[in-house]
C-alpha positions as CSV (number, residue, x, y, z in Angstrom):
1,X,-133.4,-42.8,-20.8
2,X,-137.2,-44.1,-20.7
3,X,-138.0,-41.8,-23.1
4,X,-136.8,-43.1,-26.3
5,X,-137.5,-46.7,-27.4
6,X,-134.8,-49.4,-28.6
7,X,-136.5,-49.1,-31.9
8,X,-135.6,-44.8,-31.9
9,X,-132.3,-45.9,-30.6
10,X,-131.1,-48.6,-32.6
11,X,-132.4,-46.1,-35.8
12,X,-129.9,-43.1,-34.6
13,X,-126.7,-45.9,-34.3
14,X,-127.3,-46.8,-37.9
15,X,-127.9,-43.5,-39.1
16,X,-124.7,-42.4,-37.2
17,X,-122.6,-45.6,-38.5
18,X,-123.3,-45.0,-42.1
19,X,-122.3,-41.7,-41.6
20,X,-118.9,-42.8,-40.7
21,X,-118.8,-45.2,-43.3
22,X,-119.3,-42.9,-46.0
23,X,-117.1,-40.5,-44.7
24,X,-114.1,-43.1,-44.5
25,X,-115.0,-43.8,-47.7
26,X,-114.6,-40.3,-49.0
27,X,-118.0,-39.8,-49.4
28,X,-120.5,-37.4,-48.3
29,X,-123.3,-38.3,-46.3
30,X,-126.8,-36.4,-47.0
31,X,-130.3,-37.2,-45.1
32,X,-133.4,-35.8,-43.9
33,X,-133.3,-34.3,-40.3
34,X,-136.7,-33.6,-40.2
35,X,-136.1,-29.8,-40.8
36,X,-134.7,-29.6,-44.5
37,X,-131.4,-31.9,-46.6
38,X,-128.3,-32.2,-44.1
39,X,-124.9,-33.2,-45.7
40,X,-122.0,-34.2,-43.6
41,X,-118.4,-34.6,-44.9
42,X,-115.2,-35.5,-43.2
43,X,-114.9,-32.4,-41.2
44,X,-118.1,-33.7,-39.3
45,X,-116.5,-36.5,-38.3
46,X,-115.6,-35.8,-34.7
47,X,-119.3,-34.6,-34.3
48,X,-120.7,-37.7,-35.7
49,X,-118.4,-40.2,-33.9
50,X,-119.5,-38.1,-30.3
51,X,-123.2,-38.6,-31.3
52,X,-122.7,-41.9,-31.9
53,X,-121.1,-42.6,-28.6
54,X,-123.8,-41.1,-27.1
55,X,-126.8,-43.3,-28.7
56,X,-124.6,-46.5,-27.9
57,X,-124.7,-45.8,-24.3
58,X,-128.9,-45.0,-24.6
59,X,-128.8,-48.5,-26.2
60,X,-126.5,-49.7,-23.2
61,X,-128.3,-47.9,-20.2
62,X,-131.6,-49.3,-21.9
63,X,-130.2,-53.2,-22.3
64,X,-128.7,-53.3,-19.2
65,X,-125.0,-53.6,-20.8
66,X,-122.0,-52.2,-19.9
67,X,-120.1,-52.6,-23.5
68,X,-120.7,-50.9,-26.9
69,X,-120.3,-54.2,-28.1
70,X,-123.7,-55.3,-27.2
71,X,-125.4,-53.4,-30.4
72,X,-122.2,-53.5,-32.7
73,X,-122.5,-57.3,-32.2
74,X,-126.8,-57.2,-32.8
75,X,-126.0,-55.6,-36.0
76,X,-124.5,-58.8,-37.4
């Protein structure tokens, strides 16, 4: 996990969590990868919500938390 800072971390949540807000919305969701444009719609959802998972147990494993709360509660 040592190789990614909170700052890299916390970045990816929020990318990930207005994905899924647009997408409930009915929205698409387009951003810069890096590599070109990438849109996501509702059929990316599943994907999205996985990644998401993913970079809220980095942020856990690197705080020392056991619960996804930790960062959903930061946000606020």
């Amino acid at each position: 996990m040592g190789y990614f800072t909170q700052a890299q971390i916390e970045a990816k949540l929020t990318l990930y969590s207005e994905m899924i807000d647009a997408i409930a919305n009915g929205q698409s969701y387009s951003f810069n990868d890096g590599h070109g444009v990438m849109s996501v719609t509702r059929s990316s959802l599943s994907t999205i919500e996985q990644s998401l998972q993913l970079w809220e147990r980095r942020y856990d494993a690197l705080n020392g938390s056991g619960s996804i709360v930790s960062w959903r509660s930061s946000r606020r």
